[in-house]
N, C-alpha and C positions, 0 to 999 in steps of 0.2 A: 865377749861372752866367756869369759876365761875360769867361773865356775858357776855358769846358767846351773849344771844338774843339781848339783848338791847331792846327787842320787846315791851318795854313802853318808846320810844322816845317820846319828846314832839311833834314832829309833829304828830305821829299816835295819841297820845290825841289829839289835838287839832283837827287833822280831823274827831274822833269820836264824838264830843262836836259838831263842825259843822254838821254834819250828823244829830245828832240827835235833835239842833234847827231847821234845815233846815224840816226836817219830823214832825215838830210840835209835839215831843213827850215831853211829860210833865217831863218828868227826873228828871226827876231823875237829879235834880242839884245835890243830894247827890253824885250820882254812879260819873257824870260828876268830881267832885272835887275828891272825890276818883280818881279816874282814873288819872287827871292833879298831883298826885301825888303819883303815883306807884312806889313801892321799885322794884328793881332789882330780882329777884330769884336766892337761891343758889343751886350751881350744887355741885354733887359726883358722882363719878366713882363705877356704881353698879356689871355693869357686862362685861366680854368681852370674844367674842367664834372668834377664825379664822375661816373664811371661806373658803379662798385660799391664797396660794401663788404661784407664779410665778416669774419667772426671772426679770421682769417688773414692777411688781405688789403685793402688797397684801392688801386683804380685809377682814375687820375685822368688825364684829357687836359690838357694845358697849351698854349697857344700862345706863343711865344717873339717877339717881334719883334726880327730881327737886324740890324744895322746893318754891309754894307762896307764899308769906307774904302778900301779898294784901287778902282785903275783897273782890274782885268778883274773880269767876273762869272763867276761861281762856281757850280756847281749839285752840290746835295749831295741825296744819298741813302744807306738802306741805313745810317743810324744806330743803333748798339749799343752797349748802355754797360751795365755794373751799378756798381751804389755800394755801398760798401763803409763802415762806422763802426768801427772797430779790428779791421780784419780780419774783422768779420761783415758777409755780405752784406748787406743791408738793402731793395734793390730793383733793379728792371729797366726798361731807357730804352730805348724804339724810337720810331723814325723814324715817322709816320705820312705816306705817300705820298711824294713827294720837291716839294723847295726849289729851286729859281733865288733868288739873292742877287744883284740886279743891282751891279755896278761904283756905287762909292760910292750908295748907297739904302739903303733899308729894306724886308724884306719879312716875314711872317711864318714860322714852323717848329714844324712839329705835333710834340709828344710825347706817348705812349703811358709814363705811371710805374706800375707796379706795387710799390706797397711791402710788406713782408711783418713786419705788426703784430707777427705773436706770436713777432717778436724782438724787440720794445721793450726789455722785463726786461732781460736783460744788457746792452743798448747803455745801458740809463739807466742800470743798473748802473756799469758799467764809468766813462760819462761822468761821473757824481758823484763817482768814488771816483778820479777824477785832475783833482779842483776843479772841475767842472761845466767841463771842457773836454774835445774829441773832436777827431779828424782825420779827415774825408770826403772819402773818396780816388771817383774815378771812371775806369773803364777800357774800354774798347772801342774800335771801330773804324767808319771810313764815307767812303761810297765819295767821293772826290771829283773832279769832273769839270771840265774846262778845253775846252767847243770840242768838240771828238772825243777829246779824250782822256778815260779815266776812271781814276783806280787808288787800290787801299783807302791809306787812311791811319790813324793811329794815333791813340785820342784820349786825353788824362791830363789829370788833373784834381783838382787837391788844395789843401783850406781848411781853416783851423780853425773850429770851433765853439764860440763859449763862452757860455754861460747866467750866469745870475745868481737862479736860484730862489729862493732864502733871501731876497734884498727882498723878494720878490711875498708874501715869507709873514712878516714883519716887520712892523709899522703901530704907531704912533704914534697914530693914529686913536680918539678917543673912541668907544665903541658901548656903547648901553642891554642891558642883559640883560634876560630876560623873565621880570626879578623886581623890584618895585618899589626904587628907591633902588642898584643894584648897576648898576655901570658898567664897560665893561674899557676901560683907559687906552693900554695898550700892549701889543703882543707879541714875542718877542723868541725865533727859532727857531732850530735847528740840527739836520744831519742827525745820526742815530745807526748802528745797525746796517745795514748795505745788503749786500743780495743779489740773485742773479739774480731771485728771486723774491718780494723786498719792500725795501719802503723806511720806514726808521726814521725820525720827523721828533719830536722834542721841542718841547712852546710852553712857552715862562716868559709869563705870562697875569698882567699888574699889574690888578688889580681893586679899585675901590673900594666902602666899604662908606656910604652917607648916612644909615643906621637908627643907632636908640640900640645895639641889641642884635646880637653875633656872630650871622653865619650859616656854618652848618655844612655841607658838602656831600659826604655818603657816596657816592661812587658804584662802583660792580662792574664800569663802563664802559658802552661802546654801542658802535654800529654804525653804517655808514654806507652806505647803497645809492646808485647812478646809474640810472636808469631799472631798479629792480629786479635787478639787480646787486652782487653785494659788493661793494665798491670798498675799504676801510677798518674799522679799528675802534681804536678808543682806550680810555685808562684813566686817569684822575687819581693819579698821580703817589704812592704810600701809602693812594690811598681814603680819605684824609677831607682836607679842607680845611677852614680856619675864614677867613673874612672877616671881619675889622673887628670892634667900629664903627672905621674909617680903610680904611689901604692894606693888601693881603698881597699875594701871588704865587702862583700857584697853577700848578703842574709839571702838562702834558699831555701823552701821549705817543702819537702816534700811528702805526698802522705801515698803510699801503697798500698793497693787493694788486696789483703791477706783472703780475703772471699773471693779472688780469682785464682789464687796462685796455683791452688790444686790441680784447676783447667789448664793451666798456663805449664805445670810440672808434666801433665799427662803427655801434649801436644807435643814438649821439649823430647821426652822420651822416645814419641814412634814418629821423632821426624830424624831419628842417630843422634840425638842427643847434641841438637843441634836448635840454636835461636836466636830470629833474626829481630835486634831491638829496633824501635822508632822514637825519637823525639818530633812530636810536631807542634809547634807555637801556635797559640789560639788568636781569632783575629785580635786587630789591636795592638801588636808589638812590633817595636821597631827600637833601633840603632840611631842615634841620632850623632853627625860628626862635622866636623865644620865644611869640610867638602860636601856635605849631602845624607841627607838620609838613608838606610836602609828599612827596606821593610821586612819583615820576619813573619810575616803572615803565609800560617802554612808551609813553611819551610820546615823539612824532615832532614834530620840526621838520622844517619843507622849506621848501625853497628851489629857483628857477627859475635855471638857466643856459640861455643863448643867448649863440651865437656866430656871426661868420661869416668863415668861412673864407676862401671867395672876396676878399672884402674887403682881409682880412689878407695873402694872397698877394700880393693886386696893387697893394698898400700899399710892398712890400719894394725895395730900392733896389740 
């Protein structure tokens, strides 16, 4: 947020320079030129506590530590602002209490964010589908005060946002399978069908085979829950794969339930930001190996994510 305010527009100068010929005050021509050329303030990411989450909803306090670089101080209150991601709302910014920004200092500035989860779907939507890039616009108003004087000003606020998903799901990375001798080498993803309400993701899966003998791999698909949650379900690619003995590729496709996720973000939050995954195969799948079949029916893998968020926030530059 490194100039959310904008709170020294040349128009708010220019109408406090009016104001204060208009009052006959003797000015401070000095403060007046000052003023017609006020540097911006820089913001940092001081502090951040959750307040709730909800299926809907979560609301987070944030502390801001602002820097003036201007020679007067500043005192702001009466902060409003909503964010906006391609013209959908996304969330709500208030002021908690009011700021003094002493003349060139630093002080703190409390926010109040309510973001409103169960838009994610479309905003992810939309972001993917114009190359994992978005526009975050912010718009509101707050009061700002000089001395005795106070009057609303106008705030604007607009970044891009761009991701890079597709590495995070890409690797290179040797991992054992939890079949003897079978190892996946690489993955190699890309998005597919996207909608407000899921997201298409393809792996191309290089697997290797160490055994004398093909393994076969029937699956009907699975499922995948977040702290009990649908989150996902997948399917191999034709339902059968053959491995080796060497290298094959094996096509997974999986599509994500973006109308859970908001549920799925709240649960992860008020459980310490802690979530426990499950893979479970739908009947029907099995392993097929010269020594004997396995069956994969119902068979759960999990896996522990932890995260933290706090962290991460006050990590951002």
């Amino acid at each position: 947020m490194n100039n959310i305010l904008r709170f020294f527009s040349v128009s708010s100068a220019a109408l406090l320079a009016g104001l204060l010929l208009f009052t006959g005050c003797s000015a401070d021509a000095v403060s007046v030129a000052r003023l017609m050329n006020l540097r911006e303030p820089q913001f940092s990411l001081a502090g951040y506590n959750l307040l709730s989450a909800r299926d809907d909803r979560i609301e987070v306090e944030l502390t801001l530590l602002v820097h003036n670089p201007n020679a007067l101080s500043i005192d702001l209150s009466r902060l409003q602002a909503e964010a906006y991601v391609k013209d959908v709302k996304v969330a709500d910014i208030s002021q908690i209490g009011t700021a003094t920004l002493p003349a060139q200092d630093s002080s703190p500035l409390n926010l109040k964010v309510t973001a409103y989860t169960d838009r994610l779907g479309p905003c992810l939507a939309g972001h993917i589908q114009q190359g994992e890039s978005s526009r975050l616009a912010l718009r509101g108003t707050a009061n700002i005060g000089y001395g005795w004087l106070s009057f609303p000003s106008p705030l604007t606020y607009e970044r891009s946002i761009k991701t890079d998903l597709m590495s995070r799901l890409t690797s290179q990375k040797e991992q054992a399978l939890p079949l003897e001798g079978l190892n996946i080498t690489a993955v190699r993803s890309a998005w597919g069908v996207i909608t407000d309400d899921s997201l298409q993701i393809s792996h191309d899966i290089s697997v290797t085979n160490q055994n004398r003998d093909a393994v076969t791999l029937r699956a009907s698909g699975y499922e995948v829950t977040a702290n009990g949650i649908a989150l996902a379900e997948g399917v191999v690619d034709g339902g059968v794969a053959v491995v080796g003995p060497g290298k094959n590729t094996i096509r997974v496709i999986n599509i994500v339930r973006t109308r859970n996720m908001a549920q799925w973000l709240a649960g992860h939050l008020n459980r310490g930001e802690t979530t426990t995954l499950e893979l479970k195969f739908k009947p029907g799948s099995v392993i097929e190996q010269a020594q004997g079949d396995t069956s994969l029916d119902g068979r759960i893998f999990n896996a522990d994510i932890q995260t933290d968020l706090a962290k991460e926030l006050l990590s951002l530059k």
